[in-house]
BAFI-889640 format. One line per field, with one value per atom (N, C-alpha, C): residue number from 1; residue in one letter; atom name; x, y, z. Coordinates in steps of 0.02 Angstrom, whole numbers, plus 50000, padded with zeros to 5 digits. Atoms other than C-alpha are relative to their C-alpha. Layout:
resi: (NUM;...)
resn: (a;...)
name: (CA;...)
X: (X;...)
Y: (Y;...)
Z: (Z;...)
END
This chain:
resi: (1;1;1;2;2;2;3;3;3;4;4;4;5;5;5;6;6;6;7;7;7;8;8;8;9;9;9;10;10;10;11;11;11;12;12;12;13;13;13;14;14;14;15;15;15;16;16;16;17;17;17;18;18;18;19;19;19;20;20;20;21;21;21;22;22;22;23;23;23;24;24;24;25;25;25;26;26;26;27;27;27;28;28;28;29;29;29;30;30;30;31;31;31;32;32;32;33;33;33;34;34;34;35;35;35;36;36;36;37;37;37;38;38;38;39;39;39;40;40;40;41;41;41;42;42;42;43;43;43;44;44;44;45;45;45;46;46;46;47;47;47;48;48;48;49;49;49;50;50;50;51;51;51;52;52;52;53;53;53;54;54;54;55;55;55;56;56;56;57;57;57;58;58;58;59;59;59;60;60;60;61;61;61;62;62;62;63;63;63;64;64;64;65;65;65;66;66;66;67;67;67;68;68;68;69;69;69;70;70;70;71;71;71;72;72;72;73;73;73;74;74;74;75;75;75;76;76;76;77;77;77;78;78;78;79;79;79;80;80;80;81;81;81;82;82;82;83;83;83;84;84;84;85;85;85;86;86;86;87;87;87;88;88;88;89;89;89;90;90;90;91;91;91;92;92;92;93;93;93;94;94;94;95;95;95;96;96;96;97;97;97;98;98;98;99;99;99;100;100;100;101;101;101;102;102;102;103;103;103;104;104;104;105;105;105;106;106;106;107;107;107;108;108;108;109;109;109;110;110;110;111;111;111;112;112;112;113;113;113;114;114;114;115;115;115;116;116;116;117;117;117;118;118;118;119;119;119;120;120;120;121;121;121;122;122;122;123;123;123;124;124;124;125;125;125;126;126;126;127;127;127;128;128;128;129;129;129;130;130;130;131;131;131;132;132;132;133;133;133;134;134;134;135;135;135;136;136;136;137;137;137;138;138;138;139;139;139;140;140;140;141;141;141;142;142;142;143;143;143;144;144;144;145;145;145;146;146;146;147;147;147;148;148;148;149;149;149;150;150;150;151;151;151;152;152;152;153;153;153;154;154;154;155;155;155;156;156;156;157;157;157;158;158;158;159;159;159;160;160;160;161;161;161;162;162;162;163;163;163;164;164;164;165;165;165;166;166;166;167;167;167;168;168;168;169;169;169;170;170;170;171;171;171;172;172;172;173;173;173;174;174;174;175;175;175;176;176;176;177;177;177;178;178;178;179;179;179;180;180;180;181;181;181;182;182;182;183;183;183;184;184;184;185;185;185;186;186;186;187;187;187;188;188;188;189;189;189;190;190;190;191;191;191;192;192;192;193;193;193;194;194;194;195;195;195;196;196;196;197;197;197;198;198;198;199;199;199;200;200;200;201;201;201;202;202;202;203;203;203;204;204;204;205;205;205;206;206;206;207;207;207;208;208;208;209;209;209;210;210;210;211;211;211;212;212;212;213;213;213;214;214;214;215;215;215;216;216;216;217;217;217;218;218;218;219;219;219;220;220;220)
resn: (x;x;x;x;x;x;x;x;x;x;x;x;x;x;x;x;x;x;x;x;x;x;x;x;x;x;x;x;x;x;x;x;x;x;x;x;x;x;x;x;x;x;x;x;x;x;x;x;x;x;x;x;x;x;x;x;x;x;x;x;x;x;x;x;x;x;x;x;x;x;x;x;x;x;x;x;x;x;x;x;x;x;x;x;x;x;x;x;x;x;x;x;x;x;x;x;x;x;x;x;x;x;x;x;x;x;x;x;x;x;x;x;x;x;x;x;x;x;x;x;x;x;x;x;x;x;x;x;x;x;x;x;x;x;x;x;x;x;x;x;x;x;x;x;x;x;x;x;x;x;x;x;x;x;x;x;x;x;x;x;x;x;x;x;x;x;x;x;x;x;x;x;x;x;x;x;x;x;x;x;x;x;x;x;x;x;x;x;x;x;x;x;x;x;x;x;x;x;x;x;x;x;x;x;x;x;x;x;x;x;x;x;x;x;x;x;x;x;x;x;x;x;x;x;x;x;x;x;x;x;x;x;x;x;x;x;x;x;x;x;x;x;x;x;x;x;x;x;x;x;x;x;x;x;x;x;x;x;x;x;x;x;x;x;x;x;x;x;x;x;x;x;x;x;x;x;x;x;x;x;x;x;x;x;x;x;x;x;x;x;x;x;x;x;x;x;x;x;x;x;x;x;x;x;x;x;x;x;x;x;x;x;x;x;x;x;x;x;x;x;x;x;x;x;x;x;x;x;x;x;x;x;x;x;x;x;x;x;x;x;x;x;x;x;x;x;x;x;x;x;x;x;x;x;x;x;x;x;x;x;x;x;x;x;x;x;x;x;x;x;x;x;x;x;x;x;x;x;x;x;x;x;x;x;x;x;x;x;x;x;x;x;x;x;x;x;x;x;x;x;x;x;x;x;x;x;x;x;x;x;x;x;x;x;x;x;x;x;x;x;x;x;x;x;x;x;x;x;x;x;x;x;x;x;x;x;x;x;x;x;x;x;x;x;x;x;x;x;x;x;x;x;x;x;x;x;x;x;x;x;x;x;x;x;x;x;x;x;x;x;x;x;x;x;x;x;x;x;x;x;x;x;x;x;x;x;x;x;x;x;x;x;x;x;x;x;x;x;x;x;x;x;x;x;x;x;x;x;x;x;x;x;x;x;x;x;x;x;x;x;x;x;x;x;x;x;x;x;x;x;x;x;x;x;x;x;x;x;x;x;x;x;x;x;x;x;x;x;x;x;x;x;x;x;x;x;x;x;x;x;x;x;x;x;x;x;x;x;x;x;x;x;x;x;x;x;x;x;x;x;x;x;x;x;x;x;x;x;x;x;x;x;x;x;x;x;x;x;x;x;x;x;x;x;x;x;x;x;x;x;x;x;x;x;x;x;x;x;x;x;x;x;x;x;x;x;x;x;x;x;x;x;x;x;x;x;x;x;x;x;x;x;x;x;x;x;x;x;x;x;x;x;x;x;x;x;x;x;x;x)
name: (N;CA;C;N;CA;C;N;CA;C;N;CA;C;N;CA;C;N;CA;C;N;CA;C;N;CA;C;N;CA;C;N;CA;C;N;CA;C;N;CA;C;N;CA;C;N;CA;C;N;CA;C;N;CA;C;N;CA;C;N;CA;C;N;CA;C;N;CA;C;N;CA;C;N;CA;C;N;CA;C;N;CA;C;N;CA;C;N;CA;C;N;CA;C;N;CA;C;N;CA;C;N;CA;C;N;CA;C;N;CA;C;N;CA;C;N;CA;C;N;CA;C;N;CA;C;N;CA;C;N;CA;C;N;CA;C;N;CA;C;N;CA;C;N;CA;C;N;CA;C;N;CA;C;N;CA;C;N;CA;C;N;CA;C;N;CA;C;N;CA;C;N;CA;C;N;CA;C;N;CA;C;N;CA;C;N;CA;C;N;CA;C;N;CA;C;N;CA;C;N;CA;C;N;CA;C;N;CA;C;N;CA;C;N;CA;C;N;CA;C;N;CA;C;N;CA;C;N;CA;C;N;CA;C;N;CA;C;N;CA;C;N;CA;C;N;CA;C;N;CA;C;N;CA;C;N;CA;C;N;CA;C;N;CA;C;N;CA;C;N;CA;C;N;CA;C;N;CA;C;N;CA;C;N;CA;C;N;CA;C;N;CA;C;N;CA;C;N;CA;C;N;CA;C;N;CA;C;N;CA;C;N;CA;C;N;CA;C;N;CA;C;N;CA;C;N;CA;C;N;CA;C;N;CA;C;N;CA;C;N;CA;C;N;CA;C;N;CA;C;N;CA;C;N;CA;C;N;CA;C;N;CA;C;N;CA;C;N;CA;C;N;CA;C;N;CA;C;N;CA;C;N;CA;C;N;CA;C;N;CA;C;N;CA;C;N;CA;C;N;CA;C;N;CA;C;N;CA;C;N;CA;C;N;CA;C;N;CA;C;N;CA;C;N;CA;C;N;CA;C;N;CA;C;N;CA;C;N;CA;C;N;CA;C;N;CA;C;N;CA;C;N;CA;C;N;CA;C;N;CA;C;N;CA;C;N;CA;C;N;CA;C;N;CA;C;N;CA;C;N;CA;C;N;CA;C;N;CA;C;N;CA;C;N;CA;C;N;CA;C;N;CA;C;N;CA;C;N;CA;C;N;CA;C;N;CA;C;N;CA;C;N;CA;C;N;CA;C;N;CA;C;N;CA;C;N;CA;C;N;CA;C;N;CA;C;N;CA;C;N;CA;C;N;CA;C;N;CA;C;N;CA;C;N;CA;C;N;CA;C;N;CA;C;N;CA;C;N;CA;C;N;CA;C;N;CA;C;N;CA;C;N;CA;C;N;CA;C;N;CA;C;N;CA;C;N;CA;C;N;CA;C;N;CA;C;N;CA;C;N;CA;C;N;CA;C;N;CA;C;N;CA;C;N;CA;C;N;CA;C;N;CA;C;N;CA;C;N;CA;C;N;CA;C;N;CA;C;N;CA;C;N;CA;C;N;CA;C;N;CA;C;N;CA;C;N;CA;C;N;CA;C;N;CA;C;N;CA;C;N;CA;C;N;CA;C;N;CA;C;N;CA;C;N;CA;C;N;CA;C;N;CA;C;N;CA;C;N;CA;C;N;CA;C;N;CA;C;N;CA;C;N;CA;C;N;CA;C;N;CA;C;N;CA;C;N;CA;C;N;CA;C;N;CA;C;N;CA;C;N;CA;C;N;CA;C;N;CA;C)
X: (50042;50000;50044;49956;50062;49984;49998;50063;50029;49967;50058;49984;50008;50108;49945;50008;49988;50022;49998;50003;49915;50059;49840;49985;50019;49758;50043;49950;49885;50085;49933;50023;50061;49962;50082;49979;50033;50061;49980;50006;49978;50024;49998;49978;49920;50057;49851;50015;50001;49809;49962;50059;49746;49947;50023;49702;49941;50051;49583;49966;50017;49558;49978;50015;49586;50060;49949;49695;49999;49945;49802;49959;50025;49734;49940;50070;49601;50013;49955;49662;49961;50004;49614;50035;49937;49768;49997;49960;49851;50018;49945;49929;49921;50046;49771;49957;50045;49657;50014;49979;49775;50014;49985;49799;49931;50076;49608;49967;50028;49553;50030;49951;49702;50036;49939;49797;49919;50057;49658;49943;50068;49500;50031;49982;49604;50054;49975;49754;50005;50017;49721;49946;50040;49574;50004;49964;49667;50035;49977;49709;50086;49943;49850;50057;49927;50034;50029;49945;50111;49912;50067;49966;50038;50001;49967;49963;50032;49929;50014;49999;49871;49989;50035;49855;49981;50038;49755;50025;49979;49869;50038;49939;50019;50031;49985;50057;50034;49952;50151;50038;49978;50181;49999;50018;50113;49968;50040;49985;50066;49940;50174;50011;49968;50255;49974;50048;50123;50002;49998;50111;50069;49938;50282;49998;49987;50299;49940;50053;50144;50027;49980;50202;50070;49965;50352;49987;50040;50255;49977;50032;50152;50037;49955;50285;49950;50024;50197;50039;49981;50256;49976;50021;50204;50022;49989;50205;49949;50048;50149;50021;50019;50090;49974;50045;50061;50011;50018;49995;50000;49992;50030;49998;49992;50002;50054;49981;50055;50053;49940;50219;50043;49974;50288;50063;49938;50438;50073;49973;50592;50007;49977;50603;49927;50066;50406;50017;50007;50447;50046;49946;50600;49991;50019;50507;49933;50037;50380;50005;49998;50368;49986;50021;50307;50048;49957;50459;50017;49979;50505;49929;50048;50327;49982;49997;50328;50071;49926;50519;50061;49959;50660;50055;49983;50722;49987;50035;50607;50032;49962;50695;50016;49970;50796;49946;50022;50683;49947;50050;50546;50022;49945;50677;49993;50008;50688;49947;50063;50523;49980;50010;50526;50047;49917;50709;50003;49995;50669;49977;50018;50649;49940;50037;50478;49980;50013;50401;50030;49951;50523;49997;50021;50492;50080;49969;50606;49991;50012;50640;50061;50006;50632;50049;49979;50661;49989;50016;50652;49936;50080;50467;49973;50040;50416;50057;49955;50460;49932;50041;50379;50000;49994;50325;49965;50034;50277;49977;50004;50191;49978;49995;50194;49942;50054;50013;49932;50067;49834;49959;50040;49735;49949;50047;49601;50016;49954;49722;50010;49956;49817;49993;50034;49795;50048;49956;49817;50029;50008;49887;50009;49980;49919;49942;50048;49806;50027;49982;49760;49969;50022;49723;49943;50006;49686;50020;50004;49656;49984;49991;49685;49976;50017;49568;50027;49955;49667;49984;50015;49603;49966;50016;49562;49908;50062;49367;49949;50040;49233;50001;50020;49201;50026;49936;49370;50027;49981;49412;49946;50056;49254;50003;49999;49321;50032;49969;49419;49959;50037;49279;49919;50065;49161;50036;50010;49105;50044;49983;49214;50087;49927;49378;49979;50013;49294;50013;49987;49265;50056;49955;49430;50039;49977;49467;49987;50032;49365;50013;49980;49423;50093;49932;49599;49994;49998;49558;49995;50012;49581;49935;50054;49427;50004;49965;49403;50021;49961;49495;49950;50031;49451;50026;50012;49434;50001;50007;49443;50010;50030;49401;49995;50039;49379;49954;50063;49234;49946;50054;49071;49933;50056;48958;49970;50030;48806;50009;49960;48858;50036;49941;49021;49967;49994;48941;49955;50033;48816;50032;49959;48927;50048;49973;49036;49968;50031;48895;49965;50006;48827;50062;49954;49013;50020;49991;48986;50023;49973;49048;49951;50039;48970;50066;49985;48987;49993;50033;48977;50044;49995;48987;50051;49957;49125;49994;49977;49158;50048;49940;49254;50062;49944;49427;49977;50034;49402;49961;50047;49281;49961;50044;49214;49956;50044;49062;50013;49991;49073;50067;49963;49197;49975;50007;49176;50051;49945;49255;49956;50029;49208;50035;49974;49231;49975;50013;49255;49982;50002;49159;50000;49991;49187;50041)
Y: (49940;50000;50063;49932;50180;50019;49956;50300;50082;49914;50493;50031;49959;50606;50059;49930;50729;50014;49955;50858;49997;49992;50845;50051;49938;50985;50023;49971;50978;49990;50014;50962;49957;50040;50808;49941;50022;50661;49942;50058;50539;49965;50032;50438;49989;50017;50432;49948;50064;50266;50006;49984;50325;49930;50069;50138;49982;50038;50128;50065;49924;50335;50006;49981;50323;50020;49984;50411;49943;50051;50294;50021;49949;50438;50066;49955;50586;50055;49954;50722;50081;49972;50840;50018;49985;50798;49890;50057;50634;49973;50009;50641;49991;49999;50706;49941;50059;50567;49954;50063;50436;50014;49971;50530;49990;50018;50535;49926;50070;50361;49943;50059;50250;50018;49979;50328;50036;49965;50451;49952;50056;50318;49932;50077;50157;49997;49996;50170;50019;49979;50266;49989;50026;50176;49918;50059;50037;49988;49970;50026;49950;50040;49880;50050;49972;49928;49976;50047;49797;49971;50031;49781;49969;49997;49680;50008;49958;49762;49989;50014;49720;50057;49942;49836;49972;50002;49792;50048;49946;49890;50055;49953;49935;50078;49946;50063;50038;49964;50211;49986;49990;50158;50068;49934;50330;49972;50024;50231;49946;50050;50124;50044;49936;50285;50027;49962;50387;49941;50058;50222;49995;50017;50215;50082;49933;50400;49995;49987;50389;49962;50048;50231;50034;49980;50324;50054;49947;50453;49983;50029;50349;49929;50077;50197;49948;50069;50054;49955;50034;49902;49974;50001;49886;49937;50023;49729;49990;49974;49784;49967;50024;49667;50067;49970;49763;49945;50038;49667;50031;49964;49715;49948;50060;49626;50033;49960;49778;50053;49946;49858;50070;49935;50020;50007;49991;50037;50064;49958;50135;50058;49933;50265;50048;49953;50308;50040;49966;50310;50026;49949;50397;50062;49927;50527;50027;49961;50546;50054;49969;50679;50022;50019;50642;50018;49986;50660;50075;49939;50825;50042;49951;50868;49967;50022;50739;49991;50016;50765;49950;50039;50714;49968;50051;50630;49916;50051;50488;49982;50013;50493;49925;50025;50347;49918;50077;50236;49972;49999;50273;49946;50056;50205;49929;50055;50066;49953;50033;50022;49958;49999;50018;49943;50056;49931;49921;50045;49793;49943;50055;49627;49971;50012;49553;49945;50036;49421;49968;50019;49430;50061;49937;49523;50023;49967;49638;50070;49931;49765;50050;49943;49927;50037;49965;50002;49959;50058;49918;49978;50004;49944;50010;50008;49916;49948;50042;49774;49995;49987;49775;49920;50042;49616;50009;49975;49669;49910;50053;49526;49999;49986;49523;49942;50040;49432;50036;49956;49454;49977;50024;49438;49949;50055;49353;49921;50080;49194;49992;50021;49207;49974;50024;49102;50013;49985;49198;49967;50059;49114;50035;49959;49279;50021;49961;49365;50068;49910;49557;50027;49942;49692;50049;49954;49801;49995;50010;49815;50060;49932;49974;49952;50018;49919;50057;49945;50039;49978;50004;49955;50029;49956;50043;50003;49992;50100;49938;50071;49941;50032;49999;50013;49967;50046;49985;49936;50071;49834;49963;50032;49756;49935;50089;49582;50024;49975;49670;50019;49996;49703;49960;50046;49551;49979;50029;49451;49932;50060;49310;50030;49950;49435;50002;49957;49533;49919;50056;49337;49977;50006;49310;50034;49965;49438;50018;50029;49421;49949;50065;49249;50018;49984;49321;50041;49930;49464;49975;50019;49466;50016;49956;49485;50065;49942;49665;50058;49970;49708;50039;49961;49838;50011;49997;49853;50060;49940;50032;50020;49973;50109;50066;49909;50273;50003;50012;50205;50018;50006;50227;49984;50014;50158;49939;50048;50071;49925;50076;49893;49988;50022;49902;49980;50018;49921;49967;50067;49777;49946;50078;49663;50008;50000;49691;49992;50027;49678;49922;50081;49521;49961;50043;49448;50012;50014;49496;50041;49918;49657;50024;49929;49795;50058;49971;49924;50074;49952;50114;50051;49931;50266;50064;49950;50410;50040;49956;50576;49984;50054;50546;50053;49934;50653;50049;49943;50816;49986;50004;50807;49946;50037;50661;49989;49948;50681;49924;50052;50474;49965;50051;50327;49939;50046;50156;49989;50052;50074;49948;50061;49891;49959;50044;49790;49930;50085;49594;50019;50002;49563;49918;50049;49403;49955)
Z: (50000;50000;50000;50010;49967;50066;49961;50094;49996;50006;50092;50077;49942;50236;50011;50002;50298;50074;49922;50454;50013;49976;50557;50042;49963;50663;50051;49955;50810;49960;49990;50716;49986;50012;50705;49942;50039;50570;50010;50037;50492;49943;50071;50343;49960;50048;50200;49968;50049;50109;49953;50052;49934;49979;50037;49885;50059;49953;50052;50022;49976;50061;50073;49906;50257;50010;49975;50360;50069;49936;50509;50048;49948;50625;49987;50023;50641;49974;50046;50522;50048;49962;50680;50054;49951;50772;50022;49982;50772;50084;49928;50954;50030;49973;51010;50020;49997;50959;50040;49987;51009;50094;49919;51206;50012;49968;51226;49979;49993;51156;50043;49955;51209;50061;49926;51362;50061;49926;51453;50006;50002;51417;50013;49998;51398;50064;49939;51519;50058;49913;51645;50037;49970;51677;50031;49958;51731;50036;49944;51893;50024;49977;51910;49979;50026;51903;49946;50056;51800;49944;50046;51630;49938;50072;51476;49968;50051;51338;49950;50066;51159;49962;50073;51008;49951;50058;50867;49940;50053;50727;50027;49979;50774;49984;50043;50633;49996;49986;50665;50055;49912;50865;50012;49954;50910;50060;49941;51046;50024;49971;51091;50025;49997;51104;50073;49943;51223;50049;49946;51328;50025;49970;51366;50042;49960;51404;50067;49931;51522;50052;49966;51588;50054;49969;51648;50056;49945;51728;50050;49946;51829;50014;49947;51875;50012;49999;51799;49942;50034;51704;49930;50039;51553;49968;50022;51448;49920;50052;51264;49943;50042;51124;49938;50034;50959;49955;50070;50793;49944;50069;50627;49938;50059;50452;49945;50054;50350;50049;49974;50445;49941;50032;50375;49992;50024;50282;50057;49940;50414;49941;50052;50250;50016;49989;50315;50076;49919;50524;50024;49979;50519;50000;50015;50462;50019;49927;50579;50043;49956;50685;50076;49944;50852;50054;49959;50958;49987;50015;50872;50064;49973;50977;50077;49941;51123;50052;49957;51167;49976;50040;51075;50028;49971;51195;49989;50011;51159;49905;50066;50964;49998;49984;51015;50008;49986;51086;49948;50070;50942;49947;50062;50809;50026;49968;50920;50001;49996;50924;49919;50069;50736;49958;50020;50716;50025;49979;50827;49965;50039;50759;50018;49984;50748;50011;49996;50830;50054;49972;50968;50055;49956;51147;50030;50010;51177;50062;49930;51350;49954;50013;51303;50042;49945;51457;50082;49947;51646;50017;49985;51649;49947;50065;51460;49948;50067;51350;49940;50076;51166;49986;50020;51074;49930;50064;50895;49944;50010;50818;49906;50058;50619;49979;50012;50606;49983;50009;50566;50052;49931;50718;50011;50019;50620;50009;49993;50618;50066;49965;50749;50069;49934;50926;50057;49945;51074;50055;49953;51213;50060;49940;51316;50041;49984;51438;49992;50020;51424;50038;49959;51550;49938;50016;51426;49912;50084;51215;49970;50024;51115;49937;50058;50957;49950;50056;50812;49936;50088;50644;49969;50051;50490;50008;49974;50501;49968;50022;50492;49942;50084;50289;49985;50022;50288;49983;49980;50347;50043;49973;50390;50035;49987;50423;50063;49927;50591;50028;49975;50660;50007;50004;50668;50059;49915;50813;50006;49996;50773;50002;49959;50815;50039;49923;50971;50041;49948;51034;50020;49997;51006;50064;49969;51096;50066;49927;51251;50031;49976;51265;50034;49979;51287;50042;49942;51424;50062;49938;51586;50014;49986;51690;50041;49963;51732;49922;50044;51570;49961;50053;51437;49937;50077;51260;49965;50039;51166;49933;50086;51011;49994;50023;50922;49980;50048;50826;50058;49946;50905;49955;50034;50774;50034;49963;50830;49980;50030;50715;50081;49952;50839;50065;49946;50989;49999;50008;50958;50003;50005;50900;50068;49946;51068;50047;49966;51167;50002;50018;51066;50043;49998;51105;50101;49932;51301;50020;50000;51315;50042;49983;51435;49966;50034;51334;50024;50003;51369;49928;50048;51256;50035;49996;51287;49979;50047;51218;49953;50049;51060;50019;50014;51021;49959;50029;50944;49934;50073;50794;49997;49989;50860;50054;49970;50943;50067;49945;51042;49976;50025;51057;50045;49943;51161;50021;49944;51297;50043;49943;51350;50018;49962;51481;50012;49996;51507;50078;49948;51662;50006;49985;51751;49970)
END
C-alpha cells in the first residue's frame, strides 16, 4: 500500500492510504486522538501497576510511544503486544514527527520500536518490554492474557472483516477479567457486536471532531 504524509490539526502526522482513502489517524490531530482514546479512556482507567497490553494495529507506534511516556510518569510496568500485518517501511517512520513534539528525547527509543525485530519480545526500558507481532489477528491464537486492548484498525468500511464478532470473541476469550477494550469508533454495528460477544459496553466523548467513542469491559 502507498502511503502519503499529511500534518493533522495539532500538528503532528499521519499517513494517508489513497488505495483505502483512510487516514492511520484523525486528520484533527494525530497525538490528540490517540491521548484521549488509548491513554486518558484506555490506560488510565486501569488501575494495576504491571498491565498487559494488546494493540490491534500497530502502525506508526504513536499509541506504543504515548504508553511508554505515560508509563514512565506513573511507574507502571508495562508489557505491550502490538499486531501488525502491514508494517511500515523505516524510510516512512524515520520521518515521523512525534518526538520533534513529544520530546526528543524519546527519538531513540521510537527508532527502536521500529528497528526491533519482529516476533520477538524485547525490553525497552526496565518497565516496558515490546512484542511486535507480524500477524493478522484474524488467524492468529492467542495464548496471552490482556488487562487492557487498544482496538486501532482501519474504520469497519474499511476493513470490515476486523471488526466482526468472530475477532471481538477472540478477543474476550483472551482478556483478563476486569479488562478493557477501546476504540475510536462509536458506530452502533460496533457496539452491538461487542455487546453480542459479552461486552458491557459504554459510550465516551470521542477526540476532537468526534462527537462518541467506546470502551468495553470483560466482566467476570
Amino acid at each position: 500500500m502507498n502511503r502519503v504524509f499529511v500534518k493533522t490539526g495539532d500538528g503532528s502526522h499521519t499517513l494517508y492510504v489513497p488505495e483505502l482513502k483512510e487516514n492511520y489517524h484523525s486528520k484533527n490531530g494525530a497525538i490528540g486522538e490517540s491521548m484521549h482514546v488509548f491513554i486518558e479512556a484506555g490506560l488510565n482507567a486501569v488501575t494495576k501497576e504491571e498491565i498487559h497490553l494488546l494493540e490491534i494495529g500497530f502502525g506508526t507506534g504513536l499509541n506504543c510511544l504515548l504508553t511508554l511516556i505515560h508509563s514512565k510518569n506513573e511507574s507502571k510496568k508495562i508489557h505491550y503486544t502490538g499486531m501488525e500485518l502491514y508494517p511500515l517501511e523505516r524510510s516512512i517512520t524515520s520521518e515521523l514527527n512525534y518526538t520533534n513534539l513529544l520530546g526528543t528525547e524519546y527519538q531513540g527509543i521510537f527508532s527502536l520500536f521500529h528497528e526491533c525485530p519482529w516476533n520477538k519480545r524485547i525490553q525497552i526500558e526496565d518497565n516496558f518490554l515490546l512484542l511486535k507481532m507480524l500477524a493478522d489477528a484474524n488467524d492468529y491464537k492467542f495464548t496471552e492474557k490482556y488487562d487492557l486492548v487498544y482496538f486501532d484498525a482501519f474504520a469497519p468500511e474499511v476493513q470490515p472483516e476486523m471488526w466482526s464478532i468472530e475477532l471481538f470473541e477472540k478477543l474476550y476469550n483472551c482478556m483478563n477479567p476486569c479488562a478493557l477494550l477501546v476504540t475510536y469508533s462509536a458506530k452502533g454495528s460496533v457496539r452491538r457486536t461487542l455487546q453480542q460477544t459479552g461486552f458491557e459496553v459504554e459510550k465516551l466523548p470521542g477526540a476532537k471532531g468526534k462527537r462518541e467513542m467506546l470502551r468495553a469491559t470483560k466482566y467476570g
